[in-house]
C-alpha positions as CSV (number, residue, x, y, z in Angstrom):
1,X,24.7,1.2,-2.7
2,X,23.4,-2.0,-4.9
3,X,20.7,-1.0,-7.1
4,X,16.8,-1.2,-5.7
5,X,15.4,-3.4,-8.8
6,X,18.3,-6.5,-7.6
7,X,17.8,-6.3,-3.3
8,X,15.9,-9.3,-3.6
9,X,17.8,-10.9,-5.9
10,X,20.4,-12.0,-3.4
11,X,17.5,-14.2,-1.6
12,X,15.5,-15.6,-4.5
13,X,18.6,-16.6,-7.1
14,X,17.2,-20.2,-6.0
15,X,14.2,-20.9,-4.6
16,X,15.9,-23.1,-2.0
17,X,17.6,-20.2,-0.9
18,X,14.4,-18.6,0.7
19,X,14.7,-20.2,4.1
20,X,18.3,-18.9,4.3
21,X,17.1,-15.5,3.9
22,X,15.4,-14.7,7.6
23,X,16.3,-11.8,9.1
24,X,14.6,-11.6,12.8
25,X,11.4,-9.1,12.6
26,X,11.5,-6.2,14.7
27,X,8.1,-4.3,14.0
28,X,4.7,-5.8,14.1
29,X,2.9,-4.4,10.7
30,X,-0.1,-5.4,9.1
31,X,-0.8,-2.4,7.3
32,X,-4.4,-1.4,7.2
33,X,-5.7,-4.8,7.8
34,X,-7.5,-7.3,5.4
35,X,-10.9,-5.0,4.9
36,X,-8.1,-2.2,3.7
37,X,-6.4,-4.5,1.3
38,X,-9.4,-5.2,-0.3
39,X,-10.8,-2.2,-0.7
40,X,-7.4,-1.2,-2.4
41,X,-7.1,-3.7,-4.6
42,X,-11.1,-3.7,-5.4
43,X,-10.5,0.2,-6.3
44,X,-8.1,-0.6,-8.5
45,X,-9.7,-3.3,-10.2
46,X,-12.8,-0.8,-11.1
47,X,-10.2,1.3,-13.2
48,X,-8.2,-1.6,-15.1
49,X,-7.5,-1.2,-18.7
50,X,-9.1,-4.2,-20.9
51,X,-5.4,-5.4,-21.6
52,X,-4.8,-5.4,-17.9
53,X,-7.7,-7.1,-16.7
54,X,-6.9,-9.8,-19.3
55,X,-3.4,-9.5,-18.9
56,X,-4.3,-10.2,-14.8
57,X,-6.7,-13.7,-15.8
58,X,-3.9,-15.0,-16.4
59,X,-1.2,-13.5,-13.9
60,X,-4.2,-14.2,-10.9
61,X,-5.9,-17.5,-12.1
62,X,-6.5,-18.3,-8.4
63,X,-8.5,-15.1,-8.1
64,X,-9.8,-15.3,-11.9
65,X,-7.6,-12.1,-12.1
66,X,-9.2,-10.0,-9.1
67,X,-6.5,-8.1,-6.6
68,X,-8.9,-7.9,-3.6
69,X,-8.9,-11.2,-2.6
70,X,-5.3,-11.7,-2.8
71,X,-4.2,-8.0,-1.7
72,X,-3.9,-9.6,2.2
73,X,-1.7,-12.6,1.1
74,X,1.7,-11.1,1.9
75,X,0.6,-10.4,5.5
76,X,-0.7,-14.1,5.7
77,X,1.0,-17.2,3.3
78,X,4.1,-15.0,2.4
79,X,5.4,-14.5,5.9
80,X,5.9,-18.0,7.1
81,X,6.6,-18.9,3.5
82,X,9.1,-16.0,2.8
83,X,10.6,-15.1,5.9
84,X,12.7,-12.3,4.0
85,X,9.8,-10.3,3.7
86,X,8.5,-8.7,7.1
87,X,11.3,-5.5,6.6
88,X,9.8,-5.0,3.3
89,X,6.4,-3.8,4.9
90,X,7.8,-0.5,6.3
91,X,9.8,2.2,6.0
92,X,11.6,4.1,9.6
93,X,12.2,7.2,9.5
94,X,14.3,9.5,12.3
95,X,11.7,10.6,15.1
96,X,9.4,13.8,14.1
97,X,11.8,14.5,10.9
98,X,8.7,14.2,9.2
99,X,10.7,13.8,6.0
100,X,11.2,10.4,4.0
101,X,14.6,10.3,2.3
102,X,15.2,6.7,0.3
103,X,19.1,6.8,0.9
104,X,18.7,7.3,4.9
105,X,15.3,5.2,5.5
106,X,15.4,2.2,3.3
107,X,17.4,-0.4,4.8
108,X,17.0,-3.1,7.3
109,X,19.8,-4.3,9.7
110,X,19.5,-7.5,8.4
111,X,20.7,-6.6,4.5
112,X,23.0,-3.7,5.6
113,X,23.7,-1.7,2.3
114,X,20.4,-2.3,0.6
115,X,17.8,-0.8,0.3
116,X,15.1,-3.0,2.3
117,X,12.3,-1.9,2.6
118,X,8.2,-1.1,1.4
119,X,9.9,1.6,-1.3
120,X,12.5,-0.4,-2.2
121,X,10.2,-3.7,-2.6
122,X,7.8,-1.9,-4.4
123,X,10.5,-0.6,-6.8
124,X,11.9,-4.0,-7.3
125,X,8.2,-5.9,-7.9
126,X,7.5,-3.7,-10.2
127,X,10.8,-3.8,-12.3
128,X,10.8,-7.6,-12.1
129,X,7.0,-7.4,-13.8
130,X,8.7,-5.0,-16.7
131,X,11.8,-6.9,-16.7
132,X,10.3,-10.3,-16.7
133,X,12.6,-12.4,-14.8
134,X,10.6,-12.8,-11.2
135,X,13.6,-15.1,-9.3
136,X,10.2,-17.4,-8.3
137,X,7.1,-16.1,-10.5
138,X,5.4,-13.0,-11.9
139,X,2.3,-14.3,-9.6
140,X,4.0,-13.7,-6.4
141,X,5.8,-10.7,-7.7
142,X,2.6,-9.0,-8.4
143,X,0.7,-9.9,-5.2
144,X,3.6,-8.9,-3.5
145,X,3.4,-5.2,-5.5
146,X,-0.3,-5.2,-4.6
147,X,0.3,-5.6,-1.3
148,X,2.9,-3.4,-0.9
149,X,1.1,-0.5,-2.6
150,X,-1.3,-0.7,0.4
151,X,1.1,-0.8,2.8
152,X,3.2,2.6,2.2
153,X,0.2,4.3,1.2
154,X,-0.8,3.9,5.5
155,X,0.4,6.8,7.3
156,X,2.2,4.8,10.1
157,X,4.0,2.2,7.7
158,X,6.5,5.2,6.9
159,X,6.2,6.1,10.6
160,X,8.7,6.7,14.0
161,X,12.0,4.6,14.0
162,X,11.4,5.2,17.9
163,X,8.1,4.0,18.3
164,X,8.2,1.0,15.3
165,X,5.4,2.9,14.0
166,X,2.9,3.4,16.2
167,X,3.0,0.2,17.8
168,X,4.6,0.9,20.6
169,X,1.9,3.3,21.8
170,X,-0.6,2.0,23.3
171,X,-4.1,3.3,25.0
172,X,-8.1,3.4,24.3
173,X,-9.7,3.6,21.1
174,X,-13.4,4.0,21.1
175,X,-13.7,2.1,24.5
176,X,-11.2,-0.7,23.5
177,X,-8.2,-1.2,25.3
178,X,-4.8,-2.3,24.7
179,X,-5.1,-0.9,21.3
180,X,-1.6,0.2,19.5
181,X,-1.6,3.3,17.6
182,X,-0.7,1.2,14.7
183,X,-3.7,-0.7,15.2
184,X,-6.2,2.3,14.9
185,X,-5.1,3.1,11.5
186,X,-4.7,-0.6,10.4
187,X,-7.9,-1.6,11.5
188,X,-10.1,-0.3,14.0
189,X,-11.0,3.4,12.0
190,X,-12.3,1.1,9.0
191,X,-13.8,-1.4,10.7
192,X,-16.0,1.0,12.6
193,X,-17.0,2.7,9.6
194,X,-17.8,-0.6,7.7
195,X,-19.9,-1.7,10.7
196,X,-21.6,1.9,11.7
197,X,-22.4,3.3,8.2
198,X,-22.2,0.5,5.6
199,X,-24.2,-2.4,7.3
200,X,-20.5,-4.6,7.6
201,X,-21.5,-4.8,3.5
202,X,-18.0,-4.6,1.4
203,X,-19.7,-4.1,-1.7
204,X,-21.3,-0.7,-0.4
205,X,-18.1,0.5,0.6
206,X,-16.2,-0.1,-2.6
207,X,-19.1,1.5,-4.5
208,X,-18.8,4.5,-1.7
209,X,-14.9,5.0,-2.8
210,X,-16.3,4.5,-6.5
211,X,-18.8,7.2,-6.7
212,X,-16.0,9.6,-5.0
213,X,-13.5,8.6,-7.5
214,X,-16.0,8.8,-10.6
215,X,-16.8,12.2,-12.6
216,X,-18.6,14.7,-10.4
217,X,-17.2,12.6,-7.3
218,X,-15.1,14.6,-5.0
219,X,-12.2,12.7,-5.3
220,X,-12.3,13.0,-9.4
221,X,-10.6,16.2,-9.7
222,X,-7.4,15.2,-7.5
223,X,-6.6,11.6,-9.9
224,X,-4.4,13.6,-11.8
225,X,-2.3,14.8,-9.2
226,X,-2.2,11.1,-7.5
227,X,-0.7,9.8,-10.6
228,X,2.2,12.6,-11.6
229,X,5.6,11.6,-10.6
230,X,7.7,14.0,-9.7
231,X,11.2,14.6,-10.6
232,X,14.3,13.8,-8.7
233,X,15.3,16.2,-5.8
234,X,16.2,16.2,-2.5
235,X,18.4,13.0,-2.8
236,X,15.0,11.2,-4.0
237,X,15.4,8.6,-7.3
238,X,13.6,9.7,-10.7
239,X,14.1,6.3,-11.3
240,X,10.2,5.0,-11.3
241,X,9.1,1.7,-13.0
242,X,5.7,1.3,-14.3
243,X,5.2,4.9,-12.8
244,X,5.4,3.6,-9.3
245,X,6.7,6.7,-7.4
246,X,7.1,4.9,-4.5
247,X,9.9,7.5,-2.8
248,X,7.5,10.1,-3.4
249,X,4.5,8.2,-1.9
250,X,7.2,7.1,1.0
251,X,7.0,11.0,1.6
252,X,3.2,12.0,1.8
253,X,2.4,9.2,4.1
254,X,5.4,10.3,6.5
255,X,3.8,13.5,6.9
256,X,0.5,12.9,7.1
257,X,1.7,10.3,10.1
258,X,3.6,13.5,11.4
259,X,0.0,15.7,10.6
260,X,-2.6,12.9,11.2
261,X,-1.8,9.9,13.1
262,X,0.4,11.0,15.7
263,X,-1.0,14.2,16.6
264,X,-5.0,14.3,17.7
265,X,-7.8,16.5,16.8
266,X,-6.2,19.6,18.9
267,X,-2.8,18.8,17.3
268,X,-1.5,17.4,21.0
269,X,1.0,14.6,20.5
270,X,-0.3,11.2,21.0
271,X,1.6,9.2,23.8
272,X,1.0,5.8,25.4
273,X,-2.1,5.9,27.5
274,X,-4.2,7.9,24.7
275,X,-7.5,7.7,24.9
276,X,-9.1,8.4,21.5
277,X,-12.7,8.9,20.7
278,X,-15.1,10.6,18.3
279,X,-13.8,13.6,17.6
280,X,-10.5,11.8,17.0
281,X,-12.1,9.0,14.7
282,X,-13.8,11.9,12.9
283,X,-10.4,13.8,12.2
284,X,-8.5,10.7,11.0
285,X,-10.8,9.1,9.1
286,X,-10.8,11.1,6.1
287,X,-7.1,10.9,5.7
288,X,-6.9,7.3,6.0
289,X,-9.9,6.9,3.3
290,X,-8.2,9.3,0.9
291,X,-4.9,7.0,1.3
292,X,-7.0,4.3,0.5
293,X,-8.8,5.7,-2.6
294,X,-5.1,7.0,-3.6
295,X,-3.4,3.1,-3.4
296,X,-6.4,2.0,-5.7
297,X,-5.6,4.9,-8.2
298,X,-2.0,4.5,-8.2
299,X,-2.2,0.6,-8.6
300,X,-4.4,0.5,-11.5
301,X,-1.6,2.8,-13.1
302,X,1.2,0.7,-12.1
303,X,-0.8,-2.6,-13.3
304,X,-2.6,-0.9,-16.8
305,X,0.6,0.7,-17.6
306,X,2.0,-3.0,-17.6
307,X,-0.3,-4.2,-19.5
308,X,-1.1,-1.6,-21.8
309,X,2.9,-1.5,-23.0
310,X,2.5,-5.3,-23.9
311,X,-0.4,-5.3,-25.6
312,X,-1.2,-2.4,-27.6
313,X,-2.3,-1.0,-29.6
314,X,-5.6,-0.9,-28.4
315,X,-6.4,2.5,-26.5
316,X,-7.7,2.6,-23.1
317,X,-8.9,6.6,-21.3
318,X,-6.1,7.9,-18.8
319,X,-8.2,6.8,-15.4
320,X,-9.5,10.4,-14.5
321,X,-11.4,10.0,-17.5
322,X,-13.1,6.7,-16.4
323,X,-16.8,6.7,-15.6
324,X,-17.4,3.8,-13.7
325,X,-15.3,0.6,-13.2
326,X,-14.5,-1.8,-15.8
327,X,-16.2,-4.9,-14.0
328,X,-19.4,-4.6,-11.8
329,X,-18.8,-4.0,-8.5
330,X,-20.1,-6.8,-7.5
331,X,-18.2,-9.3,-9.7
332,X,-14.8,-7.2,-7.4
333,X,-15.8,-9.0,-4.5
334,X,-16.5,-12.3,-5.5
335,X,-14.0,-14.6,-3.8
């Protein structure tokens, strides 16, 4: 099987070649929706190195070097202007396996014998940013990574091959029909909790996933863990640039679809016609927040560790030693 860090190579050698490179798209994803995005990238950006929020000035001028305002541009600009890129979003796996393996999962019928898909794009992004040759541009190779980082960290973009991941499911979330299991975790769970207990204010939820993720925060103690990558085993790659673990992440988010999303609160398999309410809402929730606060954690380190390689020497904390983010908050969402 060709290599992970070249699948895209074939499609961006020129970048005349992009509109021959359109395989047909056969799952609907926008993985967790643009309030997720954000909140991923702005989590990041509150643990950036110096070096890498200098080093992102200039790799983001449009966003004066901020990821939350870009973190939703692959599931807007970049489809109609990449049209390669819709299999990278996801990853199928075989129907309550509840097991992610890179060599069985990653591909897309459209680039038989590569591996095409979010793992596979996040491993090539990332070695294209260490490499430095980006076929088109080290800006859209990094939106792309921060994109991408959100998306695999969502339960249900490693989900069923049967159901496209969720989104064939349909039923009743919180009163609202026609809703696709896919689309409770993308949006509907945040979007009710922005609304109900954050005033529809961004800036208090970032600081909410801040305060977690600072010292005496709940979410402190479990950094370290987030960030170790583990060995090779089980088939899985060791191979891991910028210490983006991708395979690894590939696997926690399969089973917490196979714990979380596609069970309820009584453990009862979720078919079409669910109806899903509080108690629900109140089981998911947490999971899909700790994703979140994970993607943000796991960015930073893919995007300081950039960074921090080019342009030492200067010293920057490991991030579970961070007290509090490296811009104010509110300077995260400014557009």
């Amino acid at each position: 099987m060709r290599s992970t860090a070249w699948f895209v190579g074939s499609c961006l050698v020129v970048l005349a070649a992009v509109a021959l490179c359109s395989p047909m798209m056969t799952t609907s994803v926008q993985a967790w929706g643009s309030l997720g995005h954000y909140m991923v990238g702005a989590i990041a950006q509150g643990f950036l190195s110096p070096a890498a929020e200098r080093g992102m000035q200039q790799l983001l001028p449009e966003s004066d070097g901020l990821m939350g305002p870009v973190a939703s541009w692959a599931d807007s600009f970049a489809r109609d202007a990449f049209r390669w890129s819709p299999p990278l979003h996801y990853a199928d796996t075989p129907d309550w396996a509840c097991s992610y393996f890179r060599n069985r999962d990653c591909y897309d019928t459209g680039y038989p014998g590569q591996q095409y898909c979010v793992d596979g794009a996040i491993q090539n992004f990332s070695t294209q940013l260490v490499e430095g040759r980006a076929p088109l541009s080290e800006n859209v190779a990094a939106k792309f990574l921060i994109h991408f980082v959100g998306d695999i960290h969502q339960p249900l973009h490693v989900g069923f091959r049967g159901d496209a991941g969720g989104n064939t499911i349909s039923g009743t979330f919180q009163k609202q029909h026609n809703r696709k299991l896919h689309q409770v975790w993308d949006e509907d769970m945040l979007d009710k909790r922005l609304r109900e207990d954050f005033g529809r204010d961004n800036s208090t939820y970032v600081d909410y996933f801040m305060s977690r993720l600072s010292p005496g925060g709940d979410l402190h103690p479990e950094i370290g863990s987030w960030l170790s990558c583990p060995g090779s085993d089980s088939g899985r790659s060791s191979i891991a640039p910028l210490g983006a673990c991708s395979d690894a992440w590939a696997s926690e988010s399969i089973a917490l679809a196979c714990s979380a999303a596609y069970v309820d609160e009584e453990g009862r398999k979720i078919a079409n016609g669910f109806d899903l309410q509080d108690a629900y809402y109140h089981f998911a929730l947490p999971v899909a927040e700790r994703q979140l606060a994970k993607a943000g954690i796991r960015l930073a380190k893919i995007i300081n560790n950039h960074f921090d390689k080019q342009q030492a020497p200067a010293h920057s904390p490991p991030l579970d030693q961070r007290t509090r983010p490296q811009r104010p908050i509110k300077k995260l969402l400014e557009l």
